[in-house]
C-alpha positions as CSV (number, residue, x, y, z in Angstrom):
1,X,212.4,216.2,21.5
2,X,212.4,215.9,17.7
3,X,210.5,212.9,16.4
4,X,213.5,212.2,13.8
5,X,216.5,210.7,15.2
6,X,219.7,212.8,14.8
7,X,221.7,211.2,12.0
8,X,218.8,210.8,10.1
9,X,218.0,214.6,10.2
10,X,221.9,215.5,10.1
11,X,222.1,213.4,6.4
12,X,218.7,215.1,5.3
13,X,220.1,218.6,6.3
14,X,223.3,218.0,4.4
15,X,221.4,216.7,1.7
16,X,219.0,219.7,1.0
17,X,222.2,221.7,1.7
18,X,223.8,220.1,-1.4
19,X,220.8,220.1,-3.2
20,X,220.0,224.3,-2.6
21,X,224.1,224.8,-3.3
22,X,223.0,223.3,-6.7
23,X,220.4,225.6,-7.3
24,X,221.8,228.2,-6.3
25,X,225.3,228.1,-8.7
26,X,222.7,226.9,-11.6
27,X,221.2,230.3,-11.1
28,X,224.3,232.2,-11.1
29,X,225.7,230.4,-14.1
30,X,222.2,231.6,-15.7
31,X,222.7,235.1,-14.8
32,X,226.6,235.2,-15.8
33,X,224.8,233.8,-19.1
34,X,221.8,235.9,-19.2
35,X,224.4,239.0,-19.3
36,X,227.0,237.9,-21.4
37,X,224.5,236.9,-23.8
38,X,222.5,240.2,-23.6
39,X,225.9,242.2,-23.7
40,X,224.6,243.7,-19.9
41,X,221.1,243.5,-21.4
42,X,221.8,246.1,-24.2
43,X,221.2,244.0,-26.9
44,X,217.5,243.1,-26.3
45,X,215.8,241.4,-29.1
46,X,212.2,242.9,-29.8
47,X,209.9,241.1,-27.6
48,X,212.6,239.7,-25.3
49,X,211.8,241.8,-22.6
50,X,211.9,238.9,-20.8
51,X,215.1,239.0,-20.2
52,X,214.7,241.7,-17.5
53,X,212.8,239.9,-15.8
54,X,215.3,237.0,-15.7
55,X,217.9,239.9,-14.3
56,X,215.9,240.2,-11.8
57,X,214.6,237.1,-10.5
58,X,217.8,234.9,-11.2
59,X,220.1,236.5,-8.8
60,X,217.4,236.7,-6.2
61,X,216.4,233.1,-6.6
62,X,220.5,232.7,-6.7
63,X,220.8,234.1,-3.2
64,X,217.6,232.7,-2.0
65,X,219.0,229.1,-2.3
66,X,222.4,230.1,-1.3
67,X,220.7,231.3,1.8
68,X,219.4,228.4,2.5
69,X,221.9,226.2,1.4
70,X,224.2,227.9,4.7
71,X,220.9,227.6,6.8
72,X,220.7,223.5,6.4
73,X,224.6,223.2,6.6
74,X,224.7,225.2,9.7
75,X,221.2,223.3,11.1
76,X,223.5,219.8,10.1
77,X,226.6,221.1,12.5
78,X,223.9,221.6,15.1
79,X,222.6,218.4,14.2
80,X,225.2,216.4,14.9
């Protein structure tokens, strides 16, 4: 038996749901930016080799929260 009561967890579910979907388009909005800034990443300024790194990492982190994002709002239906 779960020690929080069930609309209580349903709301915090749909809540970190909301929150993660936030994350998650704020990352792809940076990596649509992160290209189309970088021309695909072929105009590199010296030293910005960040910005592979930032290929990288924001889709993963992108899909990451997505991920979890459908995790809470499937958790909430279950919730209810």
């Amino acid at each position: 038996m779960s020690s929080t009561p069930g609309p209580v967890r349903r709301t915090a579910l749909i809540i970190a749901a909301a929150v993660l979907a936030g994350i998650s388009a704020f990352f792809i909005f940076y990596t649509a930016r992160l290209l189309y800034v970088t021309h695909g990443l072929q105009a590199i300024r010296p030293g910005g080799q960040g910005a592979y790194l930032g290929a990288v990492a924001f889709p993963l982190l992108a899909v990451l929260a997505g991920w979890g994002a459908w995790r809470c709002g499937k958790s909430s239906q279950a919730a209810a």
